[in-house]
N, CA, C and O of each residue as an XYZ file, in Angstrom:
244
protein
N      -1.080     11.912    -23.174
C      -1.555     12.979    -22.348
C      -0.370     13.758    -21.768
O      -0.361     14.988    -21.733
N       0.713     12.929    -21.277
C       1.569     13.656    -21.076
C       2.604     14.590    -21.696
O       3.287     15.535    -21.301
N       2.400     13.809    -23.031
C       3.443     15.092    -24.052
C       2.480     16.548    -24.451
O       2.922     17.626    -24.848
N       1.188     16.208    -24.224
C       0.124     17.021    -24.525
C       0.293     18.476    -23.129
O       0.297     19.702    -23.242
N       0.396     17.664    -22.063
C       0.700     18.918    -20.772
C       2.177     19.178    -20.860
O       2.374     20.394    -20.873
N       3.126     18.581    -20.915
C       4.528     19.260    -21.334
C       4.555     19.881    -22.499
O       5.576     20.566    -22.437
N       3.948     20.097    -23.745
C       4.060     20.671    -25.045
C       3.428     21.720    -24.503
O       4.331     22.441    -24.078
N       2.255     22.285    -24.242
C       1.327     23.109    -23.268
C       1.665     24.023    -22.113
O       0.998     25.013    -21.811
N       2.904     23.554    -21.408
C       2.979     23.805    -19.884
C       1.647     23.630    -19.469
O       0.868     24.580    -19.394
N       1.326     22.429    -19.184
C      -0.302     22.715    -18.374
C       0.190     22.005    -17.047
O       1.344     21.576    -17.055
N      -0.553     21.847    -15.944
C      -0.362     20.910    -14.874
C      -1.044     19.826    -15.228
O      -1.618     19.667    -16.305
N      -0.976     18.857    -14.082
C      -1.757     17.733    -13.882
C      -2.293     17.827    -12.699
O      -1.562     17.864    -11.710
N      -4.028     17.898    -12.557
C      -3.925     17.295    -11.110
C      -4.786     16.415    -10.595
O      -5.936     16.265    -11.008
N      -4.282     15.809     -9.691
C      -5.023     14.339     -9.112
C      -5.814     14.573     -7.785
O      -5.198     15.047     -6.830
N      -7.140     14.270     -7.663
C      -7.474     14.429     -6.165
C      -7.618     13.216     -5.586
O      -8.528     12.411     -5.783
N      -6.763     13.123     -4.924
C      -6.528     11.952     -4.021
C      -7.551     11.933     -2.254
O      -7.355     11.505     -1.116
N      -8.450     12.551     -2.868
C      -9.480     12.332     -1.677
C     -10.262     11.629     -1.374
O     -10.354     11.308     -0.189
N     -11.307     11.014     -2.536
C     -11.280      9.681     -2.576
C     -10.638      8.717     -2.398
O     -11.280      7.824     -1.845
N      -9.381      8.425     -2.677
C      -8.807      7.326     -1.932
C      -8.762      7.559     -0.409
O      -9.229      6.680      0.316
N      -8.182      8.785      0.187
C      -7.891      9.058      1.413
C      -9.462      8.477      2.246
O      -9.360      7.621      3.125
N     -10.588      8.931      1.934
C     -11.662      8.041      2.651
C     -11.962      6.868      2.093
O     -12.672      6.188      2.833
N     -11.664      6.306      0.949
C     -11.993      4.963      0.909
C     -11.089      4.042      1.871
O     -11.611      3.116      2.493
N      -9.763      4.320      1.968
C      -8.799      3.881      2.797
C      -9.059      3.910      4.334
O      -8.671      3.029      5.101
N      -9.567      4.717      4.597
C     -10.233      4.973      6.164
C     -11.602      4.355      6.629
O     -11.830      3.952      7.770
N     -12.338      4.344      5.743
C     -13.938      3.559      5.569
C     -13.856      2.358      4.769
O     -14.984      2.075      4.366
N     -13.026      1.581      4.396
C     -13.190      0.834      3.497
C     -14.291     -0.751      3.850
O     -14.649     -1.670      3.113
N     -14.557     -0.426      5.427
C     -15.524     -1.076      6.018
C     -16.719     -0.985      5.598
O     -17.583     -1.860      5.643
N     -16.821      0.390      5.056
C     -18.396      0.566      4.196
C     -18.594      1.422      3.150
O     -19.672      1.978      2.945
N     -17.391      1.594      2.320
C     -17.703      2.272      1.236
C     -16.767      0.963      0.717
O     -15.778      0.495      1.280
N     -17.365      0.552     -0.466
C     -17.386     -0.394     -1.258
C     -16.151     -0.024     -3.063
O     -16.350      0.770     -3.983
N     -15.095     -0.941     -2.857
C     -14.170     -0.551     -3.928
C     -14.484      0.267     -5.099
O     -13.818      1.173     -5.600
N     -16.393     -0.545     -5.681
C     -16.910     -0.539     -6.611
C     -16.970      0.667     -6.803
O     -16.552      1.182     -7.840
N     -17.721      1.597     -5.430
C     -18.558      2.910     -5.433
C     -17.047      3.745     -5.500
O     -17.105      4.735     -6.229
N     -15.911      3.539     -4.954
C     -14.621      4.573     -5.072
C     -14.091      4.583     -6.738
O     -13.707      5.590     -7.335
N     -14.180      3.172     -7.315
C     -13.420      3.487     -8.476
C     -14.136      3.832     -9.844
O     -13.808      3.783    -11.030
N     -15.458      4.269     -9.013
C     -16.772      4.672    -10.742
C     -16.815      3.243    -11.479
O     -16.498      3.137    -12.663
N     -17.248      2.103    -10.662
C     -17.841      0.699    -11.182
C     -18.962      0.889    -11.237
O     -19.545      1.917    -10.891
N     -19.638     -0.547    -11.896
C     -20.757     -0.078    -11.463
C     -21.524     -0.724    -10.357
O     -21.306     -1.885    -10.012
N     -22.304     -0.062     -9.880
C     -22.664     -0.177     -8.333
C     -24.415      0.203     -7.830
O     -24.999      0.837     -8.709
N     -25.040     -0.015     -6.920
C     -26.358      0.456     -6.605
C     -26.223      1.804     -5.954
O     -27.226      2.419     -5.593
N     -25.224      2.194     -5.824
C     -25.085      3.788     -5.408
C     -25.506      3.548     -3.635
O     -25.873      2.507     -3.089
N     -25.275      5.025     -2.987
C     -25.298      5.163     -1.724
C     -26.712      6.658     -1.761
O     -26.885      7.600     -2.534
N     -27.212      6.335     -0.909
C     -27.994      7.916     -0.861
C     -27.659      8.359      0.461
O     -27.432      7.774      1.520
N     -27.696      9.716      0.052
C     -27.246     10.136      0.807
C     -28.453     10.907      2.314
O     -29.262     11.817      2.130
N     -28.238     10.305      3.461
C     -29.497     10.693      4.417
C     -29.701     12.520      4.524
O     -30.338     13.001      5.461
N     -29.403     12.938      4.009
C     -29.860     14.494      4.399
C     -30.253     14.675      3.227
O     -31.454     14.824      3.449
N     -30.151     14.763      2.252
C     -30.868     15.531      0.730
C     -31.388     13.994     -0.040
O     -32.177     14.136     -0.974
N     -31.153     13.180      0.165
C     -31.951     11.562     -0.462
C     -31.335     11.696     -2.083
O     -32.083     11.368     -3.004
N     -30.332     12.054     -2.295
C     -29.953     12.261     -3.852
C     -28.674     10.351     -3.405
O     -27.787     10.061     -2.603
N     -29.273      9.788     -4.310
C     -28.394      8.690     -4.773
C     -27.327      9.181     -5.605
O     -27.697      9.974     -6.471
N     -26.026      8.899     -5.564
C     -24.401      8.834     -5.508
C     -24.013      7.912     -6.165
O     -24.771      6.998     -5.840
N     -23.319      7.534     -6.891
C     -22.685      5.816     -8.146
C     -21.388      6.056     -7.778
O     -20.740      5.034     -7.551
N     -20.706      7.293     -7.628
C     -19.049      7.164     -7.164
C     -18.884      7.978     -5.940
O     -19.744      8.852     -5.829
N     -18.161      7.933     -5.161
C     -17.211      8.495     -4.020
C     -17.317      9.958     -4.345
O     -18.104     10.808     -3.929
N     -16.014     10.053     -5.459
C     -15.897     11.535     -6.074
C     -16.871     12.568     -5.942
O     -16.771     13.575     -5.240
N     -18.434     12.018     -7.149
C     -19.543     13.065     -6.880
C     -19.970     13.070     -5.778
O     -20.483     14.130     -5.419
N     -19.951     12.217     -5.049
C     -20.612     12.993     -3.702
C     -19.842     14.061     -2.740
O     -20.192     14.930     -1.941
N     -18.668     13.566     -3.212
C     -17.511     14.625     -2.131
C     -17.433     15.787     -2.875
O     -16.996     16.744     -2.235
N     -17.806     16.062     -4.367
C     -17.868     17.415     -5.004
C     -19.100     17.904     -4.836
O     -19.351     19.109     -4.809
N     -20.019     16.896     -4.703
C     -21.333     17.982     -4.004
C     -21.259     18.356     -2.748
O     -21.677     19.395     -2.237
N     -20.747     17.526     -2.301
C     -20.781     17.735     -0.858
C     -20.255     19.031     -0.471
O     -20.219     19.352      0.717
C-alpha cells in the first residue's frame, strides 16, 4: 500500500477518533465495538439505529 501512495503521490489518512473516545470511555465502550469485532452492537437512544463499530456511529453521527 505504501509503494502504491508514494508511486501515486496520494496521502494517507488515519482517523484517530475512535481511539481518542475509546481511550476516554473505555469504561463502556467495549474493545470489541472500537476495533470492528464482532459484537451485539450499541443503539443508539435518539434515532434506535444499532451500531457494530465506534467509527459508524461517529460518521453518522
Amino acid at each position: 500500500m505504501f509503494d502504491f501512495l508514494r508511486e501515486t503521490g496520494s496521502y494517507l489518512m488515519v482517523n484517530a477518533y475512535p481511539f481518542f473516545a475509546y481511550e476516554l470511555n473505555s469504561d463502556v465502550i467495549s474493545l470489541d465495538y472500537a476495533l470492528f469485532r464482532e459484537n451485539p452492537g450499541v443503539v443508539d437512544p435518539n434515532n434506535s439505529v444499532r451500531y457494530f463499530s465506534l467509527f459508524d456511529a461517529q460518521i453518522d453521527a
